[in-house]
MDAnalysis code that builds the backbone (N, CA, C; Angstrom):
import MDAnalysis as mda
import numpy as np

u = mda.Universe.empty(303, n_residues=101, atom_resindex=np.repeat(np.arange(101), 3), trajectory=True)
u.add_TopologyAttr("name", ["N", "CA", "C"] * 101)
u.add_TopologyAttr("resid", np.arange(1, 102))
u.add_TopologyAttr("resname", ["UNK", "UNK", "UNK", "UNK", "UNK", "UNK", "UNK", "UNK", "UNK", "UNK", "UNK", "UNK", "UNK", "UNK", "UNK", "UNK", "UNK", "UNK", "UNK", "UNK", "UNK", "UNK", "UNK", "UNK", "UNK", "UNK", "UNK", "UNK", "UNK", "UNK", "UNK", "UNK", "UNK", "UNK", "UNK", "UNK", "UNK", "UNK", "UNK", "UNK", "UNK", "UNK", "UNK", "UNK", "UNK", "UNK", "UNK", "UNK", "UNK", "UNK", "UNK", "UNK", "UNK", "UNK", "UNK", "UNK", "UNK", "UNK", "UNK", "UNK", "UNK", "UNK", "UNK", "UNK", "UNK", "UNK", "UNK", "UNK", "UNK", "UNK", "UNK", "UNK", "UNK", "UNK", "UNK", "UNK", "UNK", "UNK", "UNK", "UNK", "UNK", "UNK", "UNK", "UNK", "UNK", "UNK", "UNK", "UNK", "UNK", "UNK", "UNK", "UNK", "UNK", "UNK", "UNK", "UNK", "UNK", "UNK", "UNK", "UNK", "UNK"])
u.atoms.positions = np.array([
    [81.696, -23.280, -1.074],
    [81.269, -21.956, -1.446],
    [80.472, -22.047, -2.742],
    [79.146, -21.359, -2.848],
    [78.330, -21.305, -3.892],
    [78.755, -20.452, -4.712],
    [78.707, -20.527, -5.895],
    [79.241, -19.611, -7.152],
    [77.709, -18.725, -7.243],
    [78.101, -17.413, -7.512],
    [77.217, -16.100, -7.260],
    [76.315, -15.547, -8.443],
    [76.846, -16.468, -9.492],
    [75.706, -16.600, -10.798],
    [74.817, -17.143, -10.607],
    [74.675, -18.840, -9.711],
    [73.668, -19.565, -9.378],
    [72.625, -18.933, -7.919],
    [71.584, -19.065, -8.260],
    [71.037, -18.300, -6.788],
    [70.527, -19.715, -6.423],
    [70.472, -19.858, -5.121],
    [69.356, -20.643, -4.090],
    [68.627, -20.714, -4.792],
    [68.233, -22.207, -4.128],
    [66.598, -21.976, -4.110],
    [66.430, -22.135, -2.612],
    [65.545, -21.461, -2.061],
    [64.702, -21.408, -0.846],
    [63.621, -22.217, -0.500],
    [63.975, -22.895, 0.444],
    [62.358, -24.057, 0.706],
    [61.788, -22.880, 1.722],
    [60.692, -22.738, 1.011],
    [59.500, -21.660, 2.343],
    [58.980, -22.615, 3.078],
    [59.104, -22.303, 4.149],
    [58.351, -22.844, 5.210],
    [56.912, -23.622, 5.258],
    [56.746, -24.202, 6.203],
    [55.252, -25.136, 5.716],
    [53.820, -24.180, 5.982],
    [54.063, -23.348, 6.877],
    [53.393, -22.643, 7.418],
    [53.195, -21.501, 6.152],
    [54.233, -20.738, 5.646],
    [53.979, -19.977, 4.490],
    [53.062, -20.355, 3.358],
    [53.187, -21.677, 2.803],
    [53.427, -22.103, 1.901],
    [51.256, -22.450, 2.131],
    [50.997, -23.118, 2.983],
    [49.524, -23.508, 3.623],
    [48.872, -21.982, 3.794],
    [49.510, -20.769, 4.349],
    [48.768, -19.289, 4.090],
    [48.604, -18.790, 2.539],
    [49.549, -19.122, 1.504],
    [49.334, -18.742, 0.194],
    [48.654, -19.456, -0.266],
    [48.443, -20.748, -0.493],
    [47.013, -21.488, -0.767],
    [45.860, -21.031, 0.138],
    [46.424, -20.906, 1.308],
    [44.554, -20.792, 1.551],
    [43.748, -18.741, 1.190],
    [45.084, -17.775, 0.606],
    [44.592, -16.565, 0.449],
    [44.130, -16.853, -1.351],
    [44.693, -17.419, -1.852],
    [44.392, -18.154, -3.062],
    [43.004, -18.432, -2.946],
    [42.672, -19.210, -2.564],
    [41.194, -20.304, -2.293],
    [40.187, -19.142, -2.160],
    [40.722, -18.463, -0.729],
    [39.891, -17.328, -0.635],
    [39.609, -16.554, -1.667],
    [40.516, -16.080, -2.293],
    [40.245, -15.119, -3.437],
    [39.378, -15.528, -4.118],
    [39.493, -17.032, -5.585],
    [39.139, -17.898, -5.630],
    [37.104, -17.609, -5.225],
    [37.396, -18.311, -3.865],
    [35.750, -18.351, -3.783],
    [35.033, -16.706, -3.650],
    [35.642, -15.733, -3.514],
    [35.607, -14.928, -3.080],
    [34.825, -13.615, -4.551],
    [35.867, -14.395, -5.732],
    [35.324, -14.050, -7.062],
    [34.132, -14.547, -7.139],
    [34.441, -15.916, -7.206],
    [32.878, -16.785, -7.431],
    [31.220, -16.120, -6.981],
    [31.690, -15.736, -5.816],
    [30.781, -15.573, -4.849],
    [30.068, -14.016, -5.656],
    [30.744, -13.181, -5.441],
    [30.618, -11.729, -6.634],
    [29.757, -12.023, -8.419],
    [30.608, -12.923, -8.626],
    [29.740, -13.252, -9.866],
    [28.625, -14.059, -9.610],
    [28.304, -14.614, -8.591],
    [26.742, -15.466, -8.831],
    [26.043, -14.503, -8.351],
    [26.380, -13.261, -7.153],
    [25.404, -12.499, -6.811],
    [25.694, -11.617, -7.942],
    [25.927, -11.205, -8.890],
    [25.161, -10.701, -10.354],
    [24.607, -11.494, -11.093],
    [24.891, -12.238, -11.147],
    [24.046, -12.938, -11.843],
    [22.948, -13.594, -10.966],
    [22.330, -13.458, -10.043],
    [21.251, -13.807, -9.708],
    [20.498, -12.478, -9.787],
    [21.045, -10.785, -9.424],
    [20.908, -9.957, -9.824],
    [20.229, -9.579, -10.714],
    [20.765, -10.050, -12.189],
    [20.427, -9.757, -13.381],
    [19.410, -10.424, -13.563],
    [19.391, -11.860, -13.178],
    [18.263, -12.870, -13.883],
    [16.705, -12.229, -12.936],
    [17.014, -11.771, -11.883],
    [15.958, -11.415, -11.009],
    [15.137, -10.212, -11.444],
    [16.261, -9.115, -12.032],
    [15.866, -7.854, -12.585],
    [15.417, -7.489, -13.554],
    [15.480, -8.747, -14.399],
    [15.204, -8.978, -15.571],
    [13.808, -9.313, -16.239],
    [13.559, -10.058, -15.181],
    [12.291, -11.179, -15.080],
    [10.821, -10.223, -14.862],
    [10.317, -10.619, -15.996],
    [9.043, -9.683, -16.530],
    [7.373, -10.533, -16.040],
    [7.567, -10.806, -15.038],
    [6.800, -12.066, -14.620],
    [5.432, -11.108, -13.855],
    [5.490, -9.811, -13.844],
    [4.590, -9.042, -12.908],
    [3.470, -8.278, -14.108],
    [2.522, -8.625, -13.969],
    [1.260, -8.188, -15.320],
    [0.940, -6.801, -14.415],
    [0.957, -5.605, -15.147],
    [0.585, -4.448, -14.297],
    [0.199, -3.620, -15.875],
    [-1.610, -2.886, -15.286],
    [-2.037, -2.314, -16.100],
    [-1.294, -1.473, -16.612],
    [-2.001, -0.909, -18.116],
    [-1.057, 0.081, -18.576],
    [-0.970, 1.940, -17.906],
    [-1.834, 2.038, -17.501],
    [-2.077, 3.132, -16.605],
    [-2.993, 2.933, -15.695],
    [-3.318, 3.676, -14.402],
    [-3.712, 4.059, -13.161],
    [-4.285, 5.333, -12.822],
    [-5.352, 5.650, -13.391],
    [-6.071, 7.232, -13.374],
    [-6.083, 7.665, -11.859],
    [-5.716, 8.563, -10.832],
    [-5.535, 8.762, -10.237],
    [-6.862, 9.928, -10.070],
    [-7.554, 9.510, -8.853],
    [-8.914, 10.770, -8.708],
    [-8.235, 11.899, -8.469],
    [-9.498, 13.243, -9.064],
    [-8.509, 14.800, -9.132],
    [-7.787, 14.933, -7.906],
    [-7.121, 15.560, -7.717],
    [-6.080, 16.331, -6.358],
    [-5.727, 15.750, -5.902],
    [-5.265, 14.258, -6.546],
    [-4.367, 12.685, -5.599],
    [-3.235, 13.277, -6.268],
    [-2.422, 13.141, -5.147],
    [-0.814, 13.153, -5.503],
    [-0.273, 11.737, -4.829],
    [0.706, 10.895, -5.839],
    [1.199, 9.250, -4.665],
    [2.298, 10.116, -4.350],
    [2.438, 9.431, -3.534],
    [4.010, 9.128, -2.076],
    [4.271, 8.187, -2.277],
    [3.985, 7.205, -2.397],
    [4.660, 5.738, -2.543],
    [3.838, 4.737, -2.777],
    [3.938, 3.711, -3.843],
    [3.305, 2.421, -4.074],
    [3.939, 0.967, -3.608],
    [2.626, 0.315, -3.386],
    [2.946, -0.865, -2.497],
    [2.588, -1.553, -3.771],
    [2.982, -3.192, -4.269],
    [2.163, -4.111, -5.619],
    [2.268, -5.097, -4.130],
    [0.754, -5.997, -3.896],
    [0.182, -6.774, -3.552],
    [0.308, -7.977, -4.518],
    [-0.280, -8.847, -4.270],
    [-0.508, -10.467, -4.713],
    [-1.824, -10.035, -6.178],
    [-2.827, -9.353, -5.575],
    [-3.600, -8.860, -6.837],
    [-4.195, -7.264, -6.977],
    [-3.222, -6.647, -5.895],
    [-3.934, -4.981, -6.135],
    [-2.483, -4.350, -5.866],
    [-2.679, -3.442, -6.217],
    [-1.779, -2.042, -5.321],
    [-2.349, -0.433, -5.358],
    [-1.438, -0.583, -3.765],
    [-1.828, 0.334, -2.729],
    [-1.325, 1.596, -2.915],
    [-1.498, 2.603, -3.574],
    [-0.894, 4.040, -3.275],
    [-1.234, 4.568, -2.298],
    [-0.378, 5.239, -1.330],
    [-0.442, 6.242, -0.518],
    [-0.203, 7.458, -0.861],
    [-1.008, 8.280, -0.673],
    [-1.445, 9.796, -1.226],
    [-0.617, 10.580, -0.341],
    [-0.374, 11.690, -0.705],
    [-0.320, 13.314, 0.193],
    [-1.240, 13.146, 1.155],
    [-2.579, 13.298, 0.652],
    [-3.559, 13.384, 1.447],
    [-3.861, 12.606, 2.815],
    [-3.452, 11.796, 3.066],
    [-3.337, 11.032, 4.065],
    [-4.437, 10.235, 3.836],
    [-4.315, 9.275, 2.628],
    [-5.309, 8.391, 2.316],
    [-4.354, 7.256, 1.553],
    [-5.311, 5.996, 1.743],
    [-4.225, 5.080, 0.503],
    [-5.770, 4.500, -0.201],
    [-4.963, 4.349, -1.316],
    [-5.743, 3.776, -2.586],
    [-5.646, 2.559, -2.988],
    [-6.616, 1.460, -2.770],
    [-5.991, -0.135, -3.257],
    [-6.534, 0.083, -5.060],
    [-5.979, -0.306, -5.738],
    [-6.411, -0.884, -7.088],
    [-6.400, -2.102, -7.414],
    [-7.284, -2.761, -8.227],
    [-7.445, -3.748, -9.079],
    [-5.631, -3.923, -9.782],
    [-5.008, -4.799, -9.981],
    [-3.691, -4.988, -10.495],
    [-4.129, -5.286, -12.088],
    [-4.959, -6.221, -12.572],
    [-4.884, -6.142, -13.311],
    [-5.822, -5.284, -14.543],
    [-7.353, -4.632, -14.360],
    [-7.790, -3.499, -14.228],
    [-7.351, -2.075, -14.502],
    [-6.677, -2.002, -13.412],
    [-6.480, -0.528, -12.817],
    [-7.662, -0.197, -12.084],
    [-8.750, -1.360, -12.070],
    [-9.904, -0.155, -11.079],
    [-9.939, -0.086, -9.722],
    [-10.237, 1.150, -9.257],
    [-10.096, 1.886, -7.829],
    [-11.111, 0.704, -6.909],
    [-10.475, -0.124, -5.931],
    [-11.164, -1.147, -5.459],
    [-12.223, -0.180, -3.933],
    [-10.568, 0.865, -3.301],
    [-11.143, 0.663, -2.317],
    [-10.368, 2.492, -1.381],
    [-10.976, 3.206, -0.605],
    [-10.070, 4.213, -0.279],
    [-10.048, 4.199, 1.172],
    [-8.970, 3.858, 1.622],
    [-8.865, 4.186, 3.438],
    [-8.297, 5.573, 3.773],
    [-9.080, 6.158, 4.612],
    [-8.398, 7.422, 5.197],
    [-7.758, 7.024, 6.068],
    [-6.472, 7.737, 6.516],
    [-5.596, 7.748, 7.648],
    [-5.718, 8.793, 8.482],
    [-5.929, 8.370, 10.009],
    [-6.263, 9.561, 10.462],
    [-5.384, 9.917, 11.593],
    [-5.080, 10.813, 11.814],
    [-3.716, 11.544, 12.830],
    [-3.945, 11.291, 14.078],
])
């Protein structure tokens, strides 16, 4: 008879024992994995590597919808159903395509 001050010890099973290491590991890589995608994040968001004029005069009654940056121009697309390429480093108006319905 065991005296009731001393407790067991318990051998856990092999099977237990191989699931808590491997939720470990997981966790483990699981952090890792979270912190390199911020930090590739940050270093990416960070990175001032894109030369873009200081302004873009827009001809009267252009309103943009959305800009595209190209390799050496970008493209606004207007209200109007037109897009605008520019010079990137410039700002000058290269080129105007109408879009037509």
């Amino acid at each position: 008879m065991t005296d009731p001050s001393e407790t067991e010890i318990q051998q856990e099973p092999p099977q237990i024992r191989f699931l808590r290491r491997l939720v470990t590991t997981l966790t483990v890589a699981m952090i890792g994995g979270v912190l390199v995608i911020i930090a590739l994040l940050v270093i990416r968001l960070s990175a001032d590597d894109v030369p873009l004029p200081a302004e873009i005069a827009l001809p009267p009654g252009i309103e943009a919808e959305a800009v595209t940056f190209g390799s050496d121009w970008i493209a606004i697309v207007s209200q109007e159903d037109s897009i605008l390429i520019f010079d990137r480093s410039s700002g000058e108006l290269r080129q105007t395509i109408q879009i037509s319905r």
